[in-house]
N, C-alpha and C positions, 0 to 999 in steps of 0.2 A: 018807168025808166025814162030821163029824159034823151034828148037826142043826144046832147056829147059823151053820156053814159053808153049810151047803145052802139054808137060808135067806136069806143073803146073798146066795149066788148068785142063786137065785131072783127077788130081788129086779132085781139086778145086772140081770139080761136081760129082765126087764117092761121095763126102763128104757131097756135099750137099744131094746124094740118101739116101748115108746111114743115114743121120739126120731125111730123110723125112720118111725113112723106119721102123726108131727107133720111131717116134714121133706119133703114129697111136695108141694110148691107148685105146682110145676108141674101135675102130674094134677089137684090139685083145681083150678086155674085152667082147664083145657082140658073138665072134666068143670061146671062150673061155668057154662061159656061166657061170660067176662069179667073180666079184670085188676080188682081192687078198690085203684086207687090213694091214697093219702092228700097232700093238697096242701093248702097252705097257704088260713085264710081266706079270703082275696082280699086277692095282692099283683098288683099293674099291671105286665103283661109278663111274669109267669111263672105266674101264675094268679089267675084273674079269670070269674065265672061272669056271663051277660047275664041279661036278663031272663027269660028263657024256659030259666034254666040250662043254657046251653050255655057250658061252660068254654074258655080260650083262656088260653095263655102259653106259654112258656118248657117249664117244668113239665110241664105238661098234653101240649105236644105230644111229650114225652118219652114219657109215658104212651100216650100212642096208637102211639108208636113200638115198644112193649112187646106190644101190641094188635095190630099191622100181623106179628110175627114169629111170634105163634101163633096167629092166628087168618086170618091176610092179609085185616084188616079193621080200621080205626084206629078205626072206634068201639064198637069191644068191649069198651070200658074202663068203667068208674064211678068217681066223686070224690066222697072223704070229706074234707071242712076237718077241718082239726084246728090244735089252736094252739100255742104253742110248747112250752106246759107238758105240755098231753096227749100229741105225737105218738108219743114214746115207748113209753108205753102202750098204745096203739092201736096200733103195730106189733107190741110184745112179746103183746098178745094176739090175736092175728091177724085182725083186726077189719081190716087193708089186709094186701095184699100187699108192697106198697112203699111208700116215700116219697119222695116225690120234691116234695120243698116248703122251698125255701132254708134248707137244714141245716149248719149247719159242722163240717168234718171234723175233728175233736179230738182227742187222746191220749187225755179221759179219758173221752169216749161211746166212741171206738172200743175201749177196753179194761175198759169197767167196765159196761157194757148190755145185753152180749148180741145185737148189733147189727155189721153189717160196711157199710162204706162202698163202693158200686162205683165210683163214680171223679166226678171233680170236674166238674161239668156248666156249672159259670158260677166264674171267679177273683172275687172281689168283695173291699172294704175298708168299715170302717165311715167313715161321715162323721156331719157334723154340718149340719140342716136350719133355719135361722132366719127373721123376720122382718126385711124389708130397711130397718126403721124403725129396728131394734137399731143399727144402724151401726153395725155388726161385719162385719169385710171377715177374720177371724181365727178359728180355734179357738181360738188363744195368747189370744184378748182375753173369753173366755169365763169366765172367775175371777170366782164370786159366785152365777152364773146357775144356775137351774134346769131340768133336765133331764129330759124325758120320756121313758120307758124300758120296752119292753114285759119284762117276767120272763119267767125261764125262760130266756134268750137268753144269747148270749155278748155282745151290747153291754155289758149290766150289769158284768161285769169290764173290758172293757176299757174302759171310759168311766170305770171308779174309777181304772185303772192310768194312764191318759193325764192325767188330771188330778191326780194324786198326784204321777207324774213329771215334772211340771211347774207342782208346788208351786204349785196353783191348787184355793179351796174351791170343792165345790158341790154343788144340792142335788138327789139324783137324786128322782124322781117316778115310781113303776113302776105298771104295770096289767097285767091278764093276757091282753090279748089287741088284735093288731096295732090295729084298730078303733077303739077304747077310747084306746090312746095318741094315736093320731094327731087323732083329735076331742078330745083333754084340748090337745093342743097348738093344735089351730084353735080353741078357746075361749080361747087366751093364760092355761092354766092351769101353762103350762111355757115358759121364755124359747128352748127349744131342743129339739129334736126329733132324736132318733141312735138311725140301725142301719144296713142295709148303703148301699152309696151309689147304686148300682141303684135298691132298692127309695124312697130316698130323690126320686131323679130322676123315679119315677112318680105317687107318691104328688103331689108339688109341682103336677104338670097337673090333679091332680082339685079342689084349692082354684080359690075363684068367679075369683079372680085371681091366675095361678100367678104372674104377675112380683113381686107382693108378698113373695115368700119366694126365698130364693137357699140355694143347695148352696156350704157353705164347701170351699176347696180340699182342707184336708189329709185324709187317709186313715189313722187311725191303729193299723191292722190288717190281717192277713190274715183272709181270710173264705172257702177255698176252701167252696162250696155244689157237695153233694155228692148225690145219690140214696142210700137207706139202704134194707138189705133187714134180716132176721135173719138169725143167727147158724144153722147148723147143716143146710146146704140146699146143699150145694157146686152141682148143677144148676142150681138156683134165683137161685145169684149168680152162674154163668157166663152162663145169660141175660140177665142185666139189666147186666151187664158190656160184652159183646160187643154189645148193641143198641147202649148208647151209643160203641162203640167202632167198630160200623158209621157209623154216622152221621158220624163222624170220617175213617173211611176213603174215606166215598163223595163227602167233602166234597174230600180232598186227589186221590182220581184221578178228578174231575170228573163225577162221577155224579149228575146232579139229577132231580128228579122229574120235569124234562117232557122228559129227555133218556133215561130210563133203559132206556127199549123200545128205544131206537133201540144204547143201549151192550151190549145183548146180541149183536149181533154184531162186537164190537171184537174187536182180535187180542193186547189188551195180557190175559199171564198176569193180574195182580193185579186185574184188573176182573173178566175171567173165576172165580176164585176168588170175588171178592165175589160177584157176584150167583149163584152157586149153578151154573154153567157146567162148571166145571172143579170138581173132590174135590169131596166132601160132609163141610161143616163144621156141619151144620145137625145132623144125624142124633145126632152124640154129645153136644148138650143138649136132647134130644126134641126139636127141632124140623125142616123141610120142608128140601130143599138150598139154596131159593129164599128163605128167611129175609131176609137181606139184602135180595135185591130187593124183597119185599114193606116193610121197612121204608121205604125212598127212595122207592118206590109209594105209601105212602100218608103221609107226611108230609115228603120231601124229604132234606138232608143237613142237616148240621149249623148248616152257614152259612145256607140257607132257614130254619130253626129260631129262629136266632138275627136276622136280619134282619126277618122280620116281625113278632116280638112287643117286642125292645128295640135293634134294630139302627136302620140308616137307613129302613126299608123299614116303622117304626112310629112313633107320636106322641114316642115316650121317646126316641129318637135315639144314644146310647149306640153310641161307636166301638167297634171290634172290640177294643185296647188288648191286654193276656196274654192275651185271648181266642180270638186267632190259634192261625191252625195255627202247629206248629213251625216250617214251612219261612216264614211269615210275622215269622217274630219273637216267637212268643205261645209260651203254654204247652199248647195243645191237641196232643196226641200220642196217634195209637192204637199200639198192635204192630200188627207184619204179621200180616195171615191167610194163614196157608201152613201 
């Protein structure tokens, strides 16, 4: 081999150390004692921190749910805001572990970032949030008006493509961060306020008077909000895969948090497998057999998840809709564990 050959090589296998050395999330999370999640500023119902920063949503109890499978402890976790512009960044320099902060699953993040999506944690559509004075009962009747927009987002396109394709002007208004738009809009610096319609339905309870402002009907997007990990961690994204794909299983063979001691001695095979009974599914992404159980221990199933931060069972009220499990009519589906 000559020298610039051997060189290369050389090079060649640093490179692959330093990937294998960077790609160990798991160990350093367990060695670390605590998930570094990154979630969203504060969005109402999927992440929202109190006074005493204790965080609460959607989001967050995903993160704990992460928390509950290696640690069998859901508050093993920490929360980094980040905004739509940074989050990126902040995950590609390992600054979180995950993300888990209304991200939309895209062609070109998921193939041009370095970034892999584990699976869709909330179906969402963008809408449009107005003032009930506008006497606007329409998107269609939105031609002229100006629009507030946080960047960085995928509103920004599709609020151009929705109103191009139907040959209506208008004048977007963008800011860098959720906060910032929404106060530009409660100062009537914007005739209109759009992004997802979830976060649209939260946001409307925190004004002094939410009946003053109404959620127009149409949807004019897919918005699947996805948890994001990096690239290059196969381990790393089986874990954060299968939590939320527990959560989904425990939801459909009726496994709840204040039922779950009691379903360890059920006689059904697939319960048995879930909570760690029957095989060990835990074992071949470093974690206990009992994985599963401990996540429904310490934060419930899916439908608990989803009910108390933007279901019936919270202020935002937000039907279950493609929310649903499969067997419901929605789009929630895990694979079998077997």
């Amino acid at each position: 081999m000559n020298k610039k050959l051997l060189t290369l090589a050389i090079t060649a296998a640093l490179g692959l150390t330093a990937t294998a050395a960077q790609a160990d999330t798991l160990s350093d999370i367990k060695q670390r004692g605590f998930v570094q999640c990154g979630v969203s500023e504060g969005t109402p119902g999927f992440a929202v921190p109190d006074a005493n920063n204790e965080w609460s949503g959607l989001d967050v109890d995903y993160c704990r749910a992460l928390a509950s499978a290696i640690f069998n402890d859901p508050k093993a976790v920490r929360f980094t805001p980040t905004t739509s512009e940074n989050r990126w960044q902040t995950l590609s320099a390992g600054e979180v572990d995950v993300l888990s902060r209304t991200s939309t699953w895209t062609m070109t993040r998921d193939t041009t970032l370095g970034i892999k999506f584990v699976g869709t944690t909330y179906y969402d559509g963008q809408g449009f949030l107005v003032r009930k004075d506008l006497g606007v009962t329409s998107a269609l009747e939105l031609g002229g008006a100006t629009v507030c927009i946080e960047s960085g987002t995928t509103t920004e396109l599709n609020a151009a493509d929705y109103f191009a394709a139907n040959s209506m002007e208008y004048s977007p208004v963008t800011f860098v961060s959720q906060d910032e738009t929404l106060k530009a809009f409660e100062d009537g610096r914007c005739d209109v306020f759009t992004t997802d319609a979830s976060a649209l339905a939260g946001n409307r309870l925190d004004f002094a008077v939410p009946d003053d402002y109404v959620v127009l009907p149409e949807i004019i997007s897919k918005e699947p909000l996805a948890v994001v990990v990096r690239q290059g961690d196969d381990m790393w994204f089986n874990v954060a895969r299968w939590t939320y794909y527990a959560l989904l299983e425990a939801e459909e063979s009726g496994v709840t948090q204040a039922n779950v001691d009691e379903m360890l001695g059920s006689d059904n095979p697939g319960i048995k497998r879930l909570l760690g009974l029957e095989g060990d599914f835990g074992t071949p992404m470093g974690l206990t057999k009992d994985w599963a159980y401990q996540i429904v221990k310490g934060v419930g199933n899916y439908s608990e998840i989803f009910e108390r931060n933007v279901g019936s069972g919270s202020p935002i009220g937000i039907a279950r809709g493609i929310n649903a499990l499969w067997k419901d009519g929605g789009l929630q589906y895990s694979p079998p564990i077997r």
